[in-house]
Backbone as JSON, one array per atom type, in Angstrom:
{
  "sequence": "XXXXXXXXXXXXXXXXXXXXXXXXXXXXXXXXXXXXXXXXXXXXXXXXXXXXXXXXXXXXXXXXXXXXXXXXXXXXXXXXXXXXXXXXXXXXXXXXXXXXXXXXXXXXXXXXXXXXXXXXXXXXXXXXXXXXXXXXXXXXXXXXXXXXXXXXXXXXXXXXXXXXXXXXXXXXXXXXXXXXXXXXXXXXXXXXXXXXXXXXXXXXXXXXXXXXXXXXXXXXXXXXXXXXXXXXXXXXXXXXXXXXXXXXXXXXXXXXXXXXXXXXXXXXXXXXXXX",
  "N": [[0.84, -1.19, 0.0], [0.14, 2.21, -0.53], [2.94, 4.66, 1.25], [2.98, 7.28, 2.9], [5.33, 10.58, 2.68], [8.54, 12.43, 3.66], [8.52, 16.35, 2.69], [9.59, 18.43, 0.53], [10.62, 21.92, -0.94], [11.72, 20.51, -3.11], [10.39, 18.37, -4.33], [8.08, 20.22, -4.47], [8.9, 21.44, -6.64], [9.35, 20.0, -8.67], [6.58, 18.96, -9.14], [5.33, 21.66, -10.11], [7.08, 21.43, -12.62], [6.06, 19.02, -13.71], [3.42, 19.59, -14.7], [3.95, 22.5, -15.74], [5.12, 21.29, -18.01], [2.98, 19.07, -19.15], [0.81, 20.83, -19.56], [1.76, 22.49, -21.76], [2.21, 20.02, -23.46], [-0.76, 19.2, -23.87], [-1.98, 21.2, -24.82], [-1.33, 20.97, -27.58], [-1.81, 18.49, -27.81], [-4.68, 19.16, -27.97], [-4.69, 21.39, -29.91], [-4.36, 19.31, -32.02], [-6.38, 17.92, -31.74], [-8.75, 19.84, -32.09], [-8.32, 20.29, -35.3], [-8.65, 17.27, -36.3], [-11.35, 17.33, -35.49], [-12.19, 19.29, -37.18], [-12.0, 17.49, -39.93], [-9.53, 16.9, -40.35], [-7.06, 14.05, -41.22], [-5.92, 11.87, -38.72], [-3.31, 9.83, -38.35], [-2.12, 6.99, -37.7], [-1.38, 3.59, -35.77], [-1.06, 0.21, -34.92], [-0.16, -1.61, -31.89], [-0.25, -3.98, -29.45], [-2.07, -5.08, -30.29], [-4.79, -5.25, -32.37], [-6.63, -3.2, -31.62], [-5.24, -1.72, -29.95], [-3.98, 1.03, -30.18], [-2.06, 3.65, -31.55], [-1.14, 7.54, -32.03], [0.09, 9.13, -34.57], [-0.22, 12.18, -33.13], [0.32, 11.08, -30.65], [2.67, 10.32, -30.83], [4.19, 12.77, -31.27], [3.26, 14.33, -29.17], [4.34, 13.2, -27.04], [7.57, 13.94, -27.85], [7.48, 16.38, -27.51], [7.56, 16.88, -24.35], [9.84, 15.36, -23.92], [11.85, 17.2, -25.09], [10.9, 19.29, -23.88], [11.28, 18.91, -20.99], [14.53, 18.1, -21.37], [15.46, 20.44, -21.34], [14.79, 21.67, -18.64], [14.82, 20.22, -16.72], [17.29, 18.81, -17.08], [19.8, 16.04, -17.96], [17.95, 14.53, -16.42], [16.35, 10.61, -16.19], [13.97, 9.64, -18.48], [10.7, 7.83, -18.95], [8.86, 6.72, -21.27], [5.56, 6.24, -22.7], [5.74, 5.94, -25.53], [8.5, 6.28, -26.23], [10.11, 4.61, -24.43], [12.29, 3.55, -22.73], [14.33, 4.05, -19.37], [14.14, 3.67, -15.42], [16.4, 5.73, -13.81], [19.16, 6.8, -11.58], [18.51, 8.57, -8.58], [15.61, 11.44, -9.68], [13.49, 10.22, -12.27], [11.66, 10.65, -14.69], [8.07, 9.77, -15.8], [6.06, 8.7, -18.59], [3.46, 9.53, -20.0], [1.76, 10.44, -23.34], [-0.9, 10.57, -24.42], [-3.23, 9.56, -22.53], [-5.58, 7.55, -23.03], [-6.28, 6.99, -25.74], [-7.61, 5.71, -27.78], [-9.9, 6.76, -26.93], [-9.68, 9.33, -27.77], [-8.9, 9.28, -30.9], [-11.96, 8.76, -31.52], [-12.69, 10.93, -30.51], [-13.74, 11.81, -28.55], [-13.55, 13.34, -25.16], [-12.71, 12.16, -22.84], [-9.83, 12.24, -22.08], [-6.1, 12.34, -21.62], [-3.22, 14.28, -20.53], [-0.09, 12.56, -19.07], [2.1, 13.25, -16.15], [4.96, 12.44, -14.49], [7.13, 12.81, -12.19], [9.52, 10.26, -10.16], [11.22, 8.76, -7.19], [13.53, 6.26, -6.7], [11.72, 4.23, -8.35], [8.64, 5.14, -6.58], [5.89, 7.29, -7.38], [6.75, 10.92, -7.02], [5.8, 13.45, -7.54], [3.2, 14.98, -9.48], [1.15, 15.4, -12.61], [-1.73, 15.75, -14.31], [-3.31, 16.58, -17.11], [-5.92, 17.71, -18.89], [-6.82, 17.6, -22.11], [-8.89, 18.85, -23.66], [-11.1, 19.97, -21.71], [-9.33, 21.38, -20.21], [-8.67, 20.96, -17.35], [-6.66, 20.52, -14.64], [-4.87, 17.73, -13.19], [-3.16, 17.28, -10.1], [-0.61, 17.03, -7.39], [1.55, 16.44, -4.83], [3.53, 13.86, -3.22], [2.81, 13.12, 0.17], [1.65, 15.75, 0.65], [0.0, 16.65, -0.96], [-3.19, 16.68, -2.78], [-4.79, 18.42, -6.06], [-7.25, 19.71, -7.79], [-7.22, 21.97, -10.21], [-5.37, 24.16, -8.32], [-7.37, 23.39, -6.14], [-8.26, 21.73, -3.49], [-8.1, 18.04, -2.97], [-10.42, 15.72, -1.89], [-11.09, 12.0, -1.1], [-14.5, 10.04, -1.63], [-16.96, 9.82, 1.12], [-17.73, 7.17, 1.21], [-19.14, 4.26, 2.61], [-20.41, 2.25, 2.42], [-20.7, -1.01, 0.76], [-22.36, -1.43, -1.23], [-23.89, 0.72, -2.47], [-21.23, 1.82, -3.72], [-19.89, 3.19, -5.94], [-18.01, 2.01, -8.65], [-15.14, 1.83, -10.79], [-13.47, 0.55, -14.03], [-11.2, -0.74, -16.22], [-10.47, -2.63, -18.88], [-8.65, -5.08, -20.81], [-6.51, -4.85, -23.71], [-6.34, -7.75, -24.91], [-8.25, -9.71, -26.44], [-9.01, -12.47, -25.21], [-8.42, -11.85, -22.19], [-10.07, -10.01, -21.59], [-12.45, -11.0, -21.87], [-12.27, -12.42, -19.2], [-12.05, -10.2, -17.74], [-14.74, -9.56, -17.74], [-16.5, -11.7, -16.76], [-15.67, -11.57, -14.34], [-16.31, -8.92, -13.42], [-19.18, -8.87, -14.22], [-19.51, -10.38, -11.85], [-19.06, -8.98, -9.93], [-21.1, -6.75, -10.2], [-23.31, -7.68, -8.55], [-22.85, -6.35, -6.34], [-22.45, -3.89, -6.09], [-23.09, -0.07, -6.42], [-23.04, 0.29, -9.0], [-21.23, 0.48, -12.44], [-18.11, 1.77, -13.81], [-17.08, 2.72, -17.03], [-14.57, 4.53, -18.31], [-12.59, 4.78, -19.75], [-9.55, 5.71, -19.7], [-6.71, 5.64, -17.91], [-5.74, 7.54, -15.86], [-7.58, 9.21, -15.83], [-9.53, 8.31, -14.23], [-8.36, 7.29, -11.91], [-7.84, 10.03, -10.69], [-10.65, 10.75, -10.52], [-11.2, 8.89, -8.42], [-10.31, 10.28, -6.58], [-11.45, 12.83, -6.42], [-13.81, 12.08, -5.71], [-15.98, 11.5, -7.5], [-15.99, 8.96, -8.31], [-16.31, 6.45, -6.1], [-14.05, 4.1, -6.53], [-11.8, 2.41, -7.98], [-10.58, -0.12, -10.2], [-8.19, -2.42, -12.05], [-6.19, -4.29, -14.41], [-3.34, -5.18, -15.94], [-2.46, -2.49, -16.35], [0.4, -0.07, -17.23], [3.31, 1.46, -15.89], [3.35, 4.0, -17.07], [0.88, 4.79, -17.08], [-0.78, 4.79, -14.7], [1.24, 6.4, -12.82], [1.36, 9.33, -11.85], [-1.61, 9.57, -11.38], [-2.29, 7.59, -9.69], [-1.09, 8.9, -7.72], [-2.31, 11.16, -7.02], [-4.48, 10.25, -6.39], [-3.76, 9.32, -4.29], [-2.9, 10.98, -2.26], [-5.32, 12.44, -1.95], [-6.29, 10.7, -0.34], [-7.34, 8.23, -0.53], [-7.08, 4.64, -0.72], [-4.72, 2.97, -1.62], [-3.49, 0.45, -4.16], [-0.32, -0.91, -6.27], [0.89, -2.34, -9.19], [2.04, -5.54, -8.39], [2.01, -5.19, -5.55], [-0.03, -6.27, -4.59], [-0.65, -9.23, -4.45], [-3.26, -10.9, -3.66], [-5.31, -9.66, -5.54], [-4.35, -9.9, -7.78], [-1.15, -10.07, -9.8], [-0.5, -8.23, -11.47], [-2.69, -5.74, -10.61], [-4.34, -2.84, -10.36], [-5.54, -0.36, -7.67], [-7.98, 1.55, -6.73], [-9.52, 3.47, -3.5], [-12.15, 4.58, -1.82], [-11.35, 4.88, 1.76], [-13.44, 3.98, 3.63], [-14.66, 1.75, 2.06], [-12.89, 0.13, 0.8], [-11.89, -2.43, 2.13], [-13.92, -3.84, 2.25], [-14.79, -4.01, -0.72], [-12.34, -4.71, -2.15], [-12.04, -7.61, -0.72], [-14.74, -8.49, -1.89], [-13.59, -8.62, -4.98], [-11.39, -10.11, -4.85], [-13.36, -12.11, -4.25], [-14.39, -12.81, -6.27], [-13.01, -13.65, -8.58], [-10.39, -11.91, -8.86], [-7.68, -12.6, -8.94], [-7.64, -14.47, -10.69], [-7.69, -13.03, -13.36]],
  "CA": [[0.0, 0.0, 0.0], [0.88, 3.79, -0.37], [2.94, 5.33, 2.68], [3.44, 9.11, 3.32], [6.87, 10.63, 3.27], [9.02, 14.3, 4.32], [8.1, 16.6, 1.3], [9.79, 19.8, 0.57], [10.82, 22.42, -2.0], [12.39, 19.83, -4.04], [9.19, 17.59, -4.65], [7.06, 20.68, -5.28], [9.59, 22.2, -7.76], [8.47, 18.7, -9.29], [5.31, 18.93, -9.34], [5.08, 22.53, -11.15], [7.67, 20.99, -13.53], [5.15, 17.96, -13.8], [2.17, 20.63, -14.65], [3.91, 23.23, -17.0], [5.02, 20.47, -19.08], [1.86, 18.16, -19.22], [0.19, 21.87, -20.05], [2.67, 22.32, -23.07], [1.66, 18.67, -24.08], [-1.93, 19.32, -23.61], [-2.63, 22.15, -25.6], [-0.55, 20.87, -28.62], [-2.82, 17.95, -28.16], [-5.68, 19.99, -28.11], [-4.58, 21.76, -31.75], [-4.72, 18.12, -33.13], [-7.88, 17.4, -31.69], [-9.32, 20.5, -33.15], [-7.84, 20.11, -36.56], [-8.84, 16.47, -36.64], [-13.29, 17.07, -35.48], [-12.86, 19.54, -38.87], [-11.76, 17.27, -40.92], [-7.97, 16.68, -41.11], [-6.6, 13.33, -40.82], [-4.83, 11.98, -38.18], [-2.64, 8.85, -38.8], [-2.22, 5.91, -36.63], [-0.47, 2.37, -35.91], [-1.59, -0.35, -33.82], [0.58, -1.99, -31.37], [-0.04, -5.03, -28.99], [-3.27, -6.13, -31.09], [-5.57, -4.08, -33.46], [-7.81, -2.36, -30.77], [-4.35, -1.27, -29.16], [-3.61, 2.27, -31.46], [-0.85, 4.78, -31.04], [-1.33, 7.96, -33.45], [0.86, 10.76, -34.41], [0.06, 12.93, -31.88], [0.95, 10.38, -29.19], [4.51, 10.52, -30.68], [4.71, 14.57, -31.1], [3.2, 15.04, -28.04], [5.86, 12.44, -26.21], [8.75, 14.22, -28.07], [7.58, 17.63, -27.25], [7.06, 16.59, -23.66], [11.15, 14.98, -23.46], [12.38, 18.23, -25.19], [10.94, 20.73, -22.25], [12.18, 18.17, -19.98], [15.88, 18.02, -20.92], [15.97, 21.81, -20.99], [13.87, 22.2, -17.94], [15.6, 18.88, -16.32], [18.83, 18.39, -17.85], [20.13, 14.72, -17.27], [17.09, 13.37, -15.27], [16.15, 10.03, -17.52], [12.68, 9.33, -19.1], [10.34, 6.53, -19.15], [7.47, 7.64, -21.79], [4.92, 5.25, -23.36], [5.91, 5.21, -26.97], [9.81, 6.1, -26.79], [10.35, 3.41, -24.02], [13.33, 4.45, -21.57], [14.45, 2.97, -18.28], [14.57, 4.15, -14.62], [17.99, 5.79, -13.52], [19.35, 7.2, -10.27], [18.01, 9.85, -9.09], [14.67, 11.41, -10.72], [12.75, 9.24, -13.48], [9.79, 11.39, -15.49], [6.97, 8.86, -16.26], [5.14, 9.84, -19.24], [2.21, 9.01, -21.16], [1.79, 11.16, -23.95], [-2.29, 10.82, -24.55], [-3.68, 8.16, -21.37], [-7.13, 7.28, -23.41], [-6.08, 7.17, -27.34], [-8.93, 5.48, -28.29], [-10.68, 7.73, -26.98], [-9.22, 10.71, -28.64], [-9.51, 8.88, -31.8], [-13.11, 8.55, -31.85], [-13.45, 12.27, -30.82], [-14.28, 11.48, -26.99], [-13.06, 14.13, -24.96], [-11.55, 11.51, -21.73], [-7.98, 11.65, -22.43], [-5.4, 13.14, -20.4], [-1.25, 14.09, -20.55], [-0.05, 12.33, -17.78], [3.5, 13.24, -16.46], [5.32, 11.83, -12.81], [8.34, 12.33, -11.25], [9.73, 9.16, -9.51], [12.48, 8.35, -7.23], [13.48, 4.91, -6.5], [10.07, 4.3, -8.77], [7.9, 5.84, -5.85], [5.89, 8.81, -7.92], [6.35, 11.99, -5.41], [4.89, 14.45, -7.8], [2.81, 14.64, -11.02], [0.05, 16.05, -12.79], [-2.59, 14.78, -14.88], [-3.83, 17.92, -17.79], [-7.05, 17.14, -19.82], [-6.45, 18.98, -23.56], [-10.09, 19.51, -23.73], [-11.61, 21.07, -21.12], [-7.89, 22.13, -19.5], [-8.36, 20.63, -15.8], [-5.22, 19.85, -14.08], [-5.03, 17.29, -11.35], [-1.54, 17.71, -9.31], [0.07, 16.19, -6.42], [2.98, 16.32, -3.87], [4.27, 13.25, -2.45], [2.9, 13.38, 1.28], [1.59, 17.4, 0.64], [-1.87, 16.68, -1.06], [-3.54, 16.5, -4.13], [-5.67, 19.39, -6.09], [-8.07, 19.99, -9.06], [-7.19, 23.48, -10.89], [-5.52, 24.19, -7.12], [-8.67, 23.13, -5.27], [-7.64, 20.47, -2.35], [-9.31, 17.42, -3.59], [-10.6, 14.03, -0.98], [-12.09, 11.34, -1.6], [-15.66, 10.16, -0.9], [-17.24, 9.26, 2.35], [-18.36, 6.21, 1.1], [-19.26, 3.08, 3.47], [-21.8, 0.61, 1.99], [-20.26, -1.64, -0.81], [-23.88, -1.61, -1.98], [-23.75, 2.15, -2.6], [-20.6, 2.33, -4.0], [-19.7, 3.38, -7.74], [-16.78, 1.77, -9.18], [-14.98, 2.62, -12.13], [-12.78, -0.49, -14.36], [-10.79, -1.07, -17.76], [-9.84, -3.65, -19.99], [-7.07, -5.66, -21.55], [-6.78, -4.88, -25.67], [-6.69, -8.77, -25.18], [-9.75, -10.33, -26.4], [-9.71, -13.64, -24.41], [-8.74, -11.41, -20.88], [-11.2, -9.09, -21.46], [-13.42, -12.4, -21.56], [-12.01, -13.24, -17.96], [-12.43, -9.48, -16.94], [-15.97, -9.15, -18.06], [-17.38, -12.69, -15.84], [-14.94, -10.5, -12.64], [-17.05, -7.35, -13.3], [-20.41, -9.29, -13.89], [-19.3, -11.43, -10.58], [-19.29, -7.65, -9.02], [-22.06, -5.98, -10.15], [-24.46, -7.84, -7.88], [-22.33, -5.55, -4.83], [-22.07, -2.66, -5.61], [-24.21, 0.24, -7.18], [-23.23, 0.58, -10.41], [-19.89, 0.19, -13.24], [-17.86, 2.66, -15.26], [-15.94, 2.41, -17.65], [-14.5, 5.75, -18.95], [-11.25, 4.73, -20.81], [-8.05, 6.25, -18.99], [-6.73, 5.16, -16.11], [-5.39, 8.31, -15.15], [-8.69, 10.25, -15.1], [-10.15, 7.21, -13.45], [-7.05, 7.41, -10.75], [-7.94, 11.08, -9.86], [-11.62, 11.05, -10.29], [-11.42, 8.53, -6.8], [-9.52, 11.44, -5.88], [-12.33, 13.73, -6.27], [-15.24, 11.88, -4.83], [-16.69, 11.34, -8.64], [-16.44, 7.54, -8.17], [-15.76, 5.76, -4.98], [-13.22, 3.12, -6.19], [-11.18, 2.09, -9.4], [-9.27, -1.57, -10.19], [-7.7, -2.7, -13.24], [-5.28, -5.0, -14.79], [-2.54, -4.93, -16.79], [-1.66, -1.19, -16.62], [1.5, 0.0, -17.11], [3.9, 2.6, -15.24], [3.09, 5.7, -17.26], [-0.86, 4.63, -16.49], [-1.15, 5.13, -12.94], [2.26, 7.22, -11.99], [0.65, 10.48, -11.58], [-3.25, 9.79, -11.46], [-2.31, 6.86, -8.59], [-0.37, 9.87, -5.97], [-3.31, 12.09, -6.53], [-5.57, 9.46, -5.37], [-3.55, 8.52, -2.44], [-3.01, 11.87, -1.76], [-6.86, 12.74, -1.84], [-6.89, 9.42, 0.49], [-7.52, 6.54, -1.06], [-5.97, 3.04, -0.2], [-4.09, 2.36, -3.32], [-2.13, -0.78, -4.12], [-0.02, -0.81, -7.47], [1.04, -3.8, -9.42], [2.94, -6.11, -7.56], [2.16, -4.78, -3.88], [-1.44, -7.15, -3.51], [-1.14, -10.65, -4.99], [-4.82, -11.81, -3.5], [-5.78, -9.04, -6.73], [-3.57, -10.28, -9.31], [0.33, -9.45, -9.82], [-0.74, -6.56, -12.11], [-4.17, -5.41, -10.55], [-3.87, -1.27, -9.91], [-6.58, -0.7, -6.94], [-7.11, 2.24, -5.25], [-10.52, 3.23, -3.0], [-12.4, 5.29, -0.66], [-11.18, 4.05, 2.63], [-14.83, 3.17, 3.52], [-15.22, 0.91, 1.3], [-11.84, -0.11, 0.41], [-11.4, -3.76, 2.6], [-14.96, -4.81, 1.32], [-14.26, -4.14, -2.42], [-10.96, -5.63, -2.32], [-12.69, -8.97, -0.84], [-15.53, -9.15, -2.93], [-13.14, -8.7, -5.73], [-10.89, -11.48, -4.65], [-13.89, -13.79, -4.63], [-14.94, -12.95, -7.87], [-11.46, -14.44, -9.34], [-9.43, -11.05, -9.48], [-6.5, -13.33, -8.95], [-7.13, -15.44, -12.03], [-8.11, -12.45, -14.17]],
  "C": [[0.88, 1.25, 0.0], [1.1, 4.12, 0.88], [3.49, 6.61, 1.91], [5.02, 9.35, 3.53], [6.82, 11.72, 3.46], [8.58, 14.87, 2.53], [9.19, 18.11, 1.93], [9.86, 20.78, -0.92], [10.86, 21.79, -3.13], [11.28, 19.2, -5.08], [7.84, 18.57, -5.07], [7.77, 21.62, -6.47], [9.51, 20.92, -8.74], [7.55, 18.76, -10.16], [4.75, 20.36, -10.34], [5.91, 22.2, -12.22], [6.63, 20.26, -14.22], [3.69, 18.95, -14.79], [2.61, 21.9, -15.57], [4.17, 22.41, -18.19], [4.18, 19.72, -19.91], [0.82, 19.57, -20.0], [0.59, 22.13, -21.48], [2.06, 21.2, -23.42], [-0.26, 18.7, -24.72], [-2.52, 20.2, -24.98], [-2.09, 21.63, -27.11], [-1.35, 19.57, -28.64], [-4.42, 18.17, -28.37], [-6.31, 20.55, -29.6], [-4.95, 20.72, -32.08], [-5.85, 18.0, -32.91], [-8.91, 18.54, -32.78], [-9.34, 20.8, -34.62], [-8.68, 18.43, -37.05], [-10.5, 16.66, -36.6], [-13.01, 18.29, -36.96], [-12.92, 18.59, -39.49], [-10.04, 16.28, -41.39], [-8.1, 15.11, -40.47], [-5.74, 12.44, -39.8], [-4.3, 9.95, -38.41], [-2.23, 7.46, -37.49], [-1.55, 4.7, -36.69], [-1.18, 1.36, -34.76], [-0.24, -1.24, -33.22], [0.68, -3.58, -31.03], [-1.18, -5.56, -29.83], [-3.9, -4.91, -31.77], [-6.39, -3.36, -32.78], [-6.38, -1.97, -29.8], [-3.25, -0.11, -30.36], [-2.53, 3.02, -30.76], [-1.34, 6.01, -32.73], [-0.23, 8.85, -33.59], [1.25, 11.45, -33.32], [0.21, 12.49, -30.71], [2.22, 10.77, -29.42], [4.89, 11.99, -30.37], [4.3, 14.98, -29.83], [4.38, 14.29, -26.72], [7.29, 13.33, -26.9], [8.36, 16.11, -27.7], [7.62, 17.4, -25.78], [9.08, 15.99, -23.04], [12.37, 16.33, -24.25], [12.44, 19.32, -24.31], [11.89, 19.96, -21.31], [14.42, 18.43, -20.12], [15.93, 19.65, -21.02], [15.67, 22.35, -19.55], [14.74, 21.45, -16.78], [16.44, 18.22, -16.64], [19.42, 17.44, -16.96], [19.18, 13.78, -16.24], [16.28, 11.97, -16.9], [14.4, 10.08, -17.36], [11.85, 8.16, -19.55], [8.85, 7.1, -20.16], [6.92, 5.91, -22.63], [5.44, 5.01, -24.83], [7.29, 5.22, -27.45], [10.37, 5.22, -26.01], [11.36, 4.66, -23.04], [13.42, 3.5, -20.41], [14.96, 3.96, -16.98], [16.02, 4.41, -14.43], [17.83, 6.23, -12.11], [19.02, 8.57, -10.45], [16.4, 10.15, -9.94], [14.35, 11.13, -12.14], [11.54, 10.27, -13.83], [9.11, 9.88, -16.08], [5.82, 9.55, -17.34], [4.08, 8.86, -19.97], [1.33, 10.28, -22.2], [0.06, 12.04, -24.62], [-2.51, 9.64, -23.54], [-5.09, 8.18, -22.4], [-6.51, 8.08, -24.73], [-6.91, 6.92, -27.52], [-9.84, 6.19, -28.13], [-10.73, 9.45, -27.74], [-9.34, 10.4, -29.99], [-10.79, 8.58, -32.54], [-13.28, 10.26, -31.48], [-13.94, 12.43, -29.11], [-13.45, 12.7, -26.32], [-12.41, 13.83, -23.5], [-10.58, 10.77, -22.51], [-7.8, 12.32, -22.06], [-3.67, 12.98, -20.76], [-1.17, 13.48, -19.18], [1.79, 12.53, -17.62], [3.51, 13.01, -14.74], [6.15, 12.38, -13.07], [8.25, 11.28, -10.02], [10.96, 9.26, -9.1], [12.48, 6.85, -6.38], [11.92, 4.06, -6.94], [8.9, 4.15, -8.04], [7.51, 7.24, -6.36], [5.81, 10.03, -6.47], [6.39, 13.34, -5.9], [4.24, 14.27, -9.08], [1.52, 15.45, -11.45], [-0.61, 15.54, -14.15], [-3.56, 15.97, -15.74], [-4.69, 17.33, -18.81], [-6.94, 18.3, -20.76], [-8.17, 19.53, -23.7], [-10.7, 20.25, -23.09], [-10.05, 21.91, -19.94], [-7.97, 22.1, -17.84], [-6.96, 19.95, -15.57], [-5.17, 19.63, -12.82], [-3.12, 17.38, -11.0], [-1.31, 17.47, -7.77], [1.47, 16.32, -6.27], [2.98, 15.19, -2.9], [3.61, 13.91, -0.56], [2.34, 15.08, 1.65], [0.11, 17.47, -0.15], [-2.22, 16.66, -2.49], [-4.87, 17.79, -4.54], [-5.68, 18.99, -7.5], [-7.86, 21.57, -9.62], [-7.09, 24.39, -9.01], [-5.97, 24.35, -5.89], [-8.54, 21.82, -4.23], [-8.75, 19.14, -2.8], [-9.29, 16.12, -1.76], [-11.44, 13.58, -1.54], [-13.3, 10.94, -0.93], [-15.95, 9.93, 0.4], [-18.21, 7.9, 2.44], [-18.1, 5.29, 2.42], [-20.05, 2.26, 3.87], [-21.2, 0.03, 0.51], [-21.56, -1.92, -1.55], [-24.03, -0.24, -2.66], [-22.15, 2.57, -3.47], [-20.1, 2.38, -5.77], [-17.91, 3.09, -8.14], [-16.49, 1.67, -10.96], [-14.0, 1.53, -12.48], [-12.4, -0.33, -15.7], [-10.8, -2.64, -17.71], [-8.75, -3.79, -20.79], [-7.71, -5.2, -23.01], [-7.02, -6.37, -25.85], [-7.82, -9.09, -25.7], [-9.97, -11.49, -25.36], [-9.12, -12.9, -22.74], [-9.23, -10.34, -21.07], [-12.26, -10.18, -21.25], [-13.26, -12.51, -19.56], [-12.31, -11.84, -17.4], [-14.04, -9.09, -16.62], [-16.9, -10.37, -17.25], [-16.82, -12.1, -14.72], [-16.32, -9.72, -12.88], [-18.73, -8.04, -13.17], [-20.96, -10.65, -12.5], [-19.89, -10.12, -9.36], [-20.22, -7.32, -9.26], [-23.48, -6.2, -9.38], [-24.24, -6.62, -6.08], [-22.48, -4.44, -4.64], [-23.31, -2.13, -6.6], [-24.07, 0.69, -8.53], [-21.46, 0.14, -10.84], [-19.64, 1.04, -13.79], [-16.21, 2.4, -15.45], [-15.33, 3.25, -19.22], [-13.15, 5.87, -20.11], [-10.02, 4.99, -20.59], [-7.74, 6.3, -18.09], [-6.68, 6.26, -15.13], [-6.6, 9.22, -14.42], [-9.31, 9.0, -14.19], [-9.84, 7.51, -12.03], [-7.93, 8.61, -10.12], [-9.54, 11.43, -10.16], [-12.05, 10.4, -8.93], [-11.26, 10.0, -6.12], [-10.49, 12.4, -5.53], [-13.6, 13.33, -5.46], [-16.13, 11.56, -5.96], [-17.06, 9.72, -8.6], [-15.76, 6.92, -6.53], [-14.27, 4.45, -5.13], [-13.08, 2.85, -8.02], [-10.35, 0.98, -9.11], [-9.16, -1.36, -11.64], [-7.14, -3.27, -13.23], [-4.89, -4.77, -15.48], [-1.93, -3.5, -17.05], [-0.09, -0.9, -16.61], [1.81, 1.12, -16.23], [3.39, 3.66, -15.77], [1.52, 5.54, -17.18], [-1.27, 5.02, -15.07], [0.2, 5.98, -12.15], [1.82, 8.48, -11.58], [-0.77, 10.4, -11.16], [-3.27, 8.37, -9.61], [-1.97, 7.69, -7.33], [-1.73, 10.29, -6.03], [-4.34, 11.36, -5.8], [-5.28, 9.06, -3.78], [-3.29, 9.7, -1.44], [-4.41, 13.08, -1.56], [-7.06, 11.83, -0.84], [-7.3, 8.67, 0.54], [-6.67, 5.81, -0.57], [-5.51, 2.93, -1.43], [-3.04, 1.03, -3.06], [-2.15, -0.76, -5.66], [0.48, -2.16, -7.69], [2.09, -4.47, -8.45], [2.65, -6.31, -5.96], [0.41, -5.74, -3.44], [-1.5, -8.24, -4.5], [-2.12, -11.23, -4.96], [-5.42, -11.17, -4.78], [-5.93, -9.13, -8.01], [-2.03, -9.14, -9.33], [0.24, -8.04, -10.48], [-2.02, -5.66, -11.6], [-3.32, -4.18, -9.91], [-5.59, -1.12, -8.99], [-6.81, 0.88, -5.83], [-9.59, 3.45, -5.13], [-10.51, 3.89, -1.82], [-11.85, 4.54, 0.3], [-12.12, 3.04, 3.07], [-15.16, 1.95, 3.25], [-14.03, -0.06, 0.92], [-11.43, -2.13, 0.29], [-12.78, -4.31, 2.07], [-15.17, -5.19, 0.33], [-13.19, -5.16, -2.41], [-11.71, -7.11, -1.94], [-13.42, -9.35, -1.67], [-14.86, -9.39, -4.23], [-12.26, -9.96, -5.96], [-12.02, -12.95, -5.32], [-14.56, -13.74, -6.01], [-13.89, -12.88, -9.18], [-11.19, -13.36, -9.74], [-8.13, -11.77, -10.09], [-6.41, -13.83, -9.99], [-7.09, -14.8, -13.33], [-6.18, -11.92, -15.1]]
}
């Protein structure tokens, strides 16, 4: 689970790093978007399977996004979704250049820049900038989490009958099969399902009190590095891959307190683990 650490200057000279950059990214994904609902084309590739896209402006907005950086952050390395990279000593940027492509591809307007700082890959600042309507979630390590710098918490949920949880999917086809008998294992518990497309807004809509609780599988690092602090720093229970095996080695989990230890069980028994 997420613990609290010392915070200072350092970690919020971070976090506005984290937040003019992701802003830069944002708006330059923004232009494309508005260029593409006229009319223009935008170009595309698929990756791990054919419902798993990357377009253009994933790459230009990842290379505009490691250009501020080394001027901004000269010598800290870079882990970004489509140029790859590898933790170093010292601060790591975590990037994800559009979190919810597919969705930007159809014209949807949940997608989000997502940018971290990490050290010893513990994120301990980041910010999370939506190109469309221009909200920016943001977080300090142990110092709190805000909406357009509005202090965010999460709900006061505490009836797993009442509570609204929010879930993805693998591009797989046959574990999306295995996530979709999980989710229809859950839906007798709780009061409802969503399933909005990006982990990150997912992450920091716990954060806000918009949904009570978010899981998933298979996410990667630049998926939950930024949108996972704000939640834990809104006050959620979070556990990231690796840290809850009863979940599944990759399951990302993070939940009003409230509600938190009852979800997590019912989830168990409705074969997270095998998902």
């Amino acid at each position: 689970m997420w613990s609290h650490g010392g915070v200072g200057a350092f970690e919020t000279e971070l976090k506005d790093t984290a937040v003019a950059v992701a802003g830069e990214a944002a708006a330059l994904v923004r232009q494309a978007r508005t260029a593409m609902l006229a009319g223009e084309t935008v170009s595309f590739d698929t990756k791990s399977t054919d419902t798993d896209v990357v377009t253009a402006v994933d790459r230009a907005s990842e290379r505009l996004i490691r250009e501020r950086l080394a001027v901004l952050r000269p010598g800290e390395e870079i882990l970004g979704e489509e140029e790859g990279g590898a933790a170093g000593e010292g601060v790591t940027w975590v990037v994800d250049p559009i979190d919810g492509t597919v969705n930007f591809l159809y014209g949807s307007p949940a997608f989000a820049v997502s940018v971290a700082a990490q050290i010893d890959g513990v994120s301990v600042a980041g910010a999370v900038v939506e190109p469309v309507d221009g909200r920016c979630w943001s977080a300090v390590r142990g110092q709190g989490a805000w909406l357009d710098g509005h202090p965010l918490r999460v709900s006061s949920a505490d009836r797993l009958g009442l509570t609204l949880v929010a879930t993805g999917f693998s591009y797989g086809a046959e574990r999306r099969e295995r996530q979709a008998r999980m989710v229809a294992n859950l839906l007798g518990h709780v009061r409802d399902i969503r399933r909005p497309g990006a982990a990150s807004l997912d992450l920091c809509a716990v954060a806000a009190g918009w949904t009570d609780a978010y899981f998933e599988h298979g996410l990667h690092r630049w998926d939950w590095a930024a949108g996972a602090l704000v939640a834990a720093e809104a006050g959620a229970t979070v556990s990231l891959p690796g840290e809850d095996p009863g979940l599944g080695t990759d399951a990302t989990f993070a939940a009003a307190p409230g509600i938190a230890g009852p979800l997590r069980d019912v989830l168990v028994a409705s074969g997270a683990q095998d998902v």
